[in-house]
C-alpha positions as a Python dict, from the first residue, in 0.01 Angstrom:
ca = {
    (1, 'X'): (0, 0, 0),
    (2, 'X'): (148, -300, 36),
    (3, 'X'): (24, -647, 248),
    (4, 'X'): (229, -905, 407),
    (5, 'X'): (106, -1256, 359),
    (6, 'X'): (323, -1539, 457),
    (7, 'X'): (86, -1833, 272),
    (8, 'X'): (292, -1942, 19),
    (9, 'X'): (47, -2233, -51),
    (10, 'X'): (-231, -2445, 53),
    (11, 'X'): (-320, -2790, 144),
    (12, 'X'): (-607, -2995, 88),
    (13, 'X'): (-671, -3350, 176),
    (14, 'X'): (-884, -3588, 52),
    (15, 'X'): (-1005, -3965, 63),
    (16, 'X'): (-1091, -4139, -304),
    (17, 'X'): (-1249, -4439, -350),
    (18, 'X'): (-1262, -4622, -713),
    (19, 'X'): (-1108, -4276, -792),
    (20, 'X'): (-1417, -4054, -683),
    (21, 'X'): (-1392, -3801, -399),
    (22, 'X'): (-1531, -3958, -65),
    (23, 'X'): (-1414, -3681, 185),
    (24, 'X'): (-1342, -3366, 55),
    (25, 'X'): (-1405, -3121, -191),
    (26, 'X'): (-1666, -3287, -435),
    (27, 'X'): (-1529, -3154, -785),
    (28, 'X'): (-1218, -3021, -712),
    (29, 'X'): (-1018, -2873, -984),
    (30, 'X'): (-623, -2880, -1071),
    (31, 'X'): (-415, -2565, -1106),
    (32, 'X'): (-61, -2565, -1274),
    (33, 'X'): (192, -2607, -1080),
    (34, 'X'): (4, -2842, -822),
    (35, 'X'): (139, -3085, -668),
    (36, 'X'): (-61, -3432, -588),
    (37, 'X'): (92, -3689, -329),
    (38, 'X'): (-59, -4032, -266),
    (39, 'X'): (15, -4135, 83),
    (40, 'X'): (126, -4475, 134),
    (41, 'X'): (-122, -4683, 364),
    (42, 'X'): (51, -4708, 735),
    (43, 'X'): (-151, -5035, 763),
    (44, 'X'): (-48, -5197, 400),
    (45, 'X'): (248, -5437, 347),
    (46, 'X'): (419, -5599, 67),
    (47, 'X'): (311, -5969, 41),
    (48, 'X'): (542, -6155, 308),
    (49, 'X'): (546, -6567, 303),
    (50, 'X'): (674, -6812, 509),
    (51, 'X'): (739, -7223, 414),
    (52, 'X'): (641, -7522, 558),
    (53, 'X'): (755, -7889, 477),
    (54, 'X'): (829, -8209, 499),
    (55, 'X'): (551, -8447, 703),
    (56, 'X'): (282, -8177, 704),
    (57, 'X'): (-74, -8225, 474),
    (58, 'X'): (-81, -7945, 278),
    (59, 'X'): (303, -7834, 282),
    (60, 'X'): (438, -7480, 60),
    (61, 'X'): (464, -7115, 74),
    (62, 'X'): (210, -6934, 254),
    (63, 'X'): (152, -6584, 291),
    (64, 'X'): (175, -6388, 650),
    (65, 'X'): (-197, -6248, 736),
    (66, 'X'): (-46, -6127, 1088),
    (67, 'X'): (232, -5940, 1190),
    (68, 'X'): (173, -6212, 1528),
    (69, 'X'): (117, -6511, 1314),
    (70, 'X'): (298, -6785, 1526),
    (71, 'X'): (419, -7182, 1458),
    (72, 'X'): (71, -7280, 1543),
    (73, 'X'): (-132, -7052, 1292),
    (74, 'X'): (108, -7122, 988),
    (75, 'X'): (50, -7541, 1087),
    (76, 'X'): (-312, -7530, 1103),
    (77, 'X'): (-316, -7348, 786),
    (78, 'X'): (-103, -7654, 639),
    (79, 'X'): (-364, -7907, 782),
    (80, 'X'): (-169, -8003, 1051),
    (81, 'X'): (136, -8243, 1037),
    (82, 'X'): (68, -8641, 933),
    (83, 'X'): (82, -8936, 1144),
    (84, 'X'): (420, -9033, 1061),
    (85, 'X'): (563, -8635, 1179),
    (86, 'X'): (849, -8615, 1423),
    (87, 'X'): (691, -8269, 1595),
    (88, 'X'): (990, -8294, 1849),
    (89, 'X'): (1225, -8258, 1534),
    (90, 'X'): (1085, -8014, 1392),
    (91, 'X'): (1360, -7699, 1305),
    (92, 'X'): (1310, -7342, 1169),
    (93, 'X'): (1518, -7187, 947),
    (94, 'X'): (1580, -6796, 919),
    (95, 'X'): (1665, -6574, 705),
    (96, 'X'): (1955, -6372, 892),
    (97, 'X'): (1928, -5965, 947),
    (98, 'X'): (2176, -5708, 926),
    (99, 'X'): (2289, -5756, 1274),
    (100, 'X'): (2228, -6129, 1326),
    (101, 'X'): (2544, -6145, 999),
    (102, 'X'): (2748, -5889, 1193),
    (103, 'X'): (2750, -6143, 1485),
    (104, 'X'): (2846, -6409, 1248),
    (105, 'X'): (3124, -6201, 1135),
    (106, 'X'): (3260, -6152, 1429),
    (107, 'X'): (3269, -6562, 1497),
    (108, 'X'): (3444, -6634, 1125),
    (109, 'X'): (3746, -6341, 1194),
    (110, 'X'): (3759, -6495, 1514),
    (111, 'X'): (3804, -6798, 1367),
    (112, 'X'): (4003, -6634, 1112),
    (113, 'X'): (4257, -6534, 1352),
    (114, 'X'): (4286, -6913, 1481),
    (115, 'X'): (4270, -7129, 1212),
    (116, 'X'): (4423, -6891, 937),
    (117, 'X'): (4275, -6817, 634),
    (118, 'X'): (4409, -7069, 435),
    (119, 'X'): (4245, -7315, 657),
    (120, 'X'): (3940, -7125, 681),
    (121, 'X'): (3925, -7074, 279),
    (122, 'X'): (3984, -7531, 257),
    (123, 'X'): (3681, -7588, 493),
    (124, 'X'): (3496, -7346, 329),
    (125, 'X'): (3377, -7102, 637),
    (126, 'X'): (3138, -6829, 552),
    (127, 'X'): (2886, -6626, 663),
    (128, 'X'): (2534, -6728, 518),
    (129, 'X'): (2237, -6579, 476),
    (130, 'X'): (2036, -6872, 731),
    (131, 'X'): (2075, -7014, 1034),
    (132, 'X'): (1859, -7255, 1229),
    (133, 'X'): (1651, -7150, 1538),
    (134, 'X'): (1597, -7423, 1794),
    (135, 'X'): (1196, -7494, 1850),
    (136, 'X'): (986, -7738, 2025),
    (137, 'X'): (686, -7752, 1741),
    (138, 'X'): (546, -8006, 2011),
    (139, 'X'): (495, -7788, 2279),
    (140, 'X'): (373, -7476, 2020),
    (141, 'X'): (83, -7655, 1931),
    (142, 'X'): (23, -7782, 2245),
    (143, 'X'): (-34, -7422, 2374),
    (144, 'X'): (-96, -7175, 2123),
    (145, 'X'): (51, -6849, 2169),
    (146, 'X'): (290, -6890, 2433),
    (147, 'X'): (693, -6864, 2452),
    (148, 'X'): (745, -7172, 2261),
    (149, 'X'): (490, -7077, 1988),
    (150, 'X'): (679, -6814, 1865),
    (151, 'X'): (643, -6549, 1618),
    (152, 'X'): (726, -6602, 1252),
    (153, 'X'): (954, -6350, 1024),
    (154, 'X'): (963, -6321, 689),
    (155, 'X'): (1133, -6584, 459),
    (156, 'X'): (1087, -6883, 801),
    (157, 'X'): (1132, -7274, 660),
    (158, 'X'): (968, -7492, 904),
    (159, 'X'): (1094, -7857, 826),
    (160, 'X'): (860, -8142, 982),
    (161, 'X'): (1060, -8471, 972),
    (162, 'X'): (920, -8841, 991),
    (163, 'X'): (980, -9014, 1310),
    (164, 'X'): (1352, -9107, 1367),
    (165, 'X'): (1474, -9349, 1610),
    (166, 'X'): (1846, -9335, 1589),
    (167, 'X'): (2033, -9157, 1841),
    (168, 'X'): (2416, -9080, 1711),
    (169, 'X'): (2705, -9060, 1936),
    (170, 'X'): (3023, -8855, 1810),
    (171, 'X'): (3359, -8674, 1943),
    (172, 'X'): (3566, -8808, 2199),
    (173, 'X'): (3441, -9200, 2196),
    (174, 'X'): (3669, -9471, 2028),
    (175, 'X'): (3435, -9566, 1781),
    (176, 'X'): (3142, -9269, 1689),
    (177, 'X'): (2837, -9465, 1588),
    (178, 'X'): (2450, -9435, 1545),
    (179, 'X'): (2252, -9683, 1705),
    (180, 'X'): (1848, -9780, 1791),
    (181, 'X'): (1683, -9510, 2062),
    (182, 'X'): (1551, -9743, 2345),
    (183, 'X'): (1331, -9569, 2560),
    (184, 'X'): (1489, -9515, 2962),
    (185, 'X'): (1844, -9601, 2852),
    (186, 'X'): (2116, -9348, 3015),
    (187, 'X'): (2380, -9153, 2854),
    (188, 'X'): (2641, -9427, 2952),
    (189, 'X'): (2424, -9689, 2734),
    (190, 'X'): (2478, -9490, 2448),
    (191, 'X'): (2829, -9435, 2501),
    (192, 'X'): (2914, -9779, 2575),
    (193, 'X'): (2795, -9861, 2207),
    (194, 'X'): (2973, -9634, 2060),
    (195, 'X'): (3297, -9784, 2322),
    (196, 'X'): (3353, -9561, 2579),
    (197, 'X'): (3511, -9278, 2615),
    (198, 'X'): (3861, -9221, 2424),
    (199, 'X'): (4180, -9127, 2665),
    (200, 'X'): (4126, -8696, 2593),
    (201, 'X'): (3782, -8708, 2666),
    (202, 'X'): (3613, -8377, 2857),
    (203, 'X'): (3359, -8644, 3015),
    (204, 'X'): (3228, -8362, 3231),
    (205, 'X'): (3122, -8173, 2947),
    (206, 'X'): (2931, -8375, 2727),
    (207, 'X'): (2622, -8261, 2526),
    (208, 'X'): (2325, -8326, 2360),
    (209, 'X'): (2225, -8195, 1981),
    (210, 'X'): (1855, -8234, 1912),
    (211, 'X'): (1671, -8247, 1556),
    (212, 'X'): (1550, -7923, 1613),
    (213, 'X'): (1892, -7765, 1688),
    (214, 'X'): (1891, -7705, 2021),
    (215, 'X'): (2150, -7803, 2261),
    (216, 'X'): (2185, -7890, 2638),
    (217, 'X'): (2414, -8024, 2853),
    (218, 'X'): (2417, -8357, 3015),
    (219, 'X'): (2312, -8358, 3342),
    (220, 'X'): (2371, -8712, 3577),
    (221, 'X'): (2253, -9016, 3374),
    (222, 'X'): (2046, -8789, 3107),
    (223, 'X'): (1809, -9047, 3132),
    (224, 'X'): (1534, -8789, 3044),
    (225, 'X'): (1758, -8590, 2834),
    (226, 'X'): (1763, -8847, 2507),
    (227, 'X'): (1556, -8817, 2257),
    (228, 'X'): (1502, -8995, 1908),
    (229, 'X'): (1735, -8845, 1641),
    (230, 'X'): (1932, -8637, 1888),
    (231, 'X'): (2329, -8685, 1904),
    (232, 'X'): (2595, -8745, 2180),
    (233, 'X'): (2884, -8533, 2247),
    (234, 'X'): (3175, -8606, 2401),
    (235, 'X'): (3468, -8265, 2341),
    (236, 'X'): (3781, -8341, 2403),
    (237, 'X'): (4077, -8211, 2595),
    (238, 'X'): (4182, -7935, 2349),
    (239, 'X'): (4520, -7698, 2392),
    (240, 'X'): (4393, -7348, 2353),
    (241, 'X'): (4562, -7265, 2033),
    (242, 'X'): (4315, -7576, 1864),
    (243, 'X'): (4040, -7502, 2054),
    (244, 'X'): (3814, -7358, 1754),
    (245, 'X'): (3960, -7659, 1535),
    (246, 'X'): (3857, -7907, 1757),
    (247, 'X'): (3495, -7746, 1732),
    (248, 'X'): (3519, -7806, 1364),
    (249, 'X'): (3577, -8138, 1426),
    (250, 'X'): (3178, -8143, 1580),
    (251, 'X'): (3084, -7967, 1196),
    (252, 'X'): (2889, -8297, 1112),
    (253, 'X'): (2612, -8191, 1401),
    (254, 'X'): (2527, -7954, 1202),
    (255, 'X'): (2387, -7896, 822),
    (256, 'X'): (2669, -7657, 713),
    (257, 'X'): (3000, -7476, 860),
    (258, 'X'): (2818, -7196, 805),
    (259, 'X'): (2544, -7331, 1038),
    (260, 'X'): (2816, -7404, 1312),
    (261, 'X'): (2891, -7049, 1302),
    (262, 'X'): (2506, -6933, 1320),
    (263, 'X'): (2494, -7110, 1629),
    (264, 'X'): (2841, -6965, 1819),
    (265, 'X'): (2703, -6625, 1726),
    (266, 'X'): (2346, -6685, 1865),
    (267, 'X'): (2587, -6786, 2180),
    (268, 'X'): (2768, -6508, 2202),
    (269, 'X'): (2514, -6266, 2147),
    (270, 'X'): (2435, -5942, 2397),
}
């Protein structure tokens, strides 16, 4: 007679350690036609650093030990920043994802469509693989492990600078200029020095650029708003088919083009 059986093979499991048996079947012998698979480890992952630099002790590469390591961890690792460290200047840099370039796209066709190629091939606009994250290192180490100390990816430059006290005023002013921070001075001090406003100027709509990269607008004398090494400004009155030029025209606030473009796409993002 004949017997159904619907095995068609077996499985066995077991744990090794230094390539003995630990859990399973001590002695366990190979057939042909076996098949072995080794299991990848869900916990394991491939080395993954992240750089420091600038006015920090013990500044380099250092590898992740936490998938929640934060700005604080990766700075006490360092040794902490010197004595002559601008923490309020402090600025990240990222390595962008898959859909952090998309958005970036999206800002350089834009811009595309504006502009024109040809223009955009002359000033060189292109979609890179960083762009800077705006941080307050101050505050991170000030309270570990809240929203400001934020969690690190893969790849992350952390720049420290030394303590700057220029503040730079640019765009619509007659003469753009960088001049001494004095503590308490107002945003008309500034803009006085660099002489007033020029005849398009959007007063209304002026804004600050910190070390770190972020940005805020001024609000009434931005007395408290000014910081060492930050930068003024003023847009001006632009038609709409120049608007994007007129944007390039701020390109010196930033490290790159391609920078400028990181940040419109962090602004525009959903």
């Amino acid at each position: 007679s004949t017997v159904d059986n619907d095995t068609i093979g077996q499985i066995y499991t077991f744990s090794l350690k230094e390539g003995f048996i630990v859990d399973g079947t001590p002695g366990f012998v190979l057939q042909p036609y076996d098949e072995v698979y080794v299991r990848r480890s869900p916990g394991y992952q491939a080395q993954q650093n992240v750089v420091v630099e600038g006015e920090i002790l013990f500044g380099g590469s250092y590898a992740m030990t936490s998938r929640e390591e934060r700005l604080s961890d990766l700075i006490n690792k360092a040794g902490g920043a010197t004595n002559y460290a601008y923490l309020r200047g402090a600025k990240l840099t990222r390595v962008a994802n898959a859909s952090e370039k998309k958005r970036m796209g999206d800002v350089v066709r834009l811009m595309s469509r504006q502009l024109g190629e040809a223009m955009m091939d002359s000033l060189g606009v292109r979609v890179e693989d960083t762009f800077s994250v705006g941080i307050d290192l101050e505050k991170a180490l000030a309270n570990p492990g809240s929203t400001a100390d934020i969690v690190l990816r893969v790849g992350d430059v952390i720049s420290i600078p030394k303590n700057n006290n220029t503040v730079t005023i640019n765009g619509a002013v007659m003469v753009p200029n960088t001049v001494s921070y004095i503590k308490g001075e107002n945003i008309d001090y500034y803009l006085n020095q660099a002489g007033g406003y020029s005849e398009n100027a959007k007063k209304s709509k002026k804004f600050i650029v910190y070390m770190n990269g972020q940005v805020t607008k001024v609000k009434g004398s931005g007395k408290k708003q000014i910081e060492p090494g930050c930068e003024i400004i003023v847009p001006s009155k632009a038609k709409k088919k120049t608007n994007i030029g007129n944007i390039l025209g701020y390109a010196t606030t930033f490290s790159s083009l391609g920078m400028m473009v990181a940040s419109i796409a962090n602004l525009i993002k959903k």
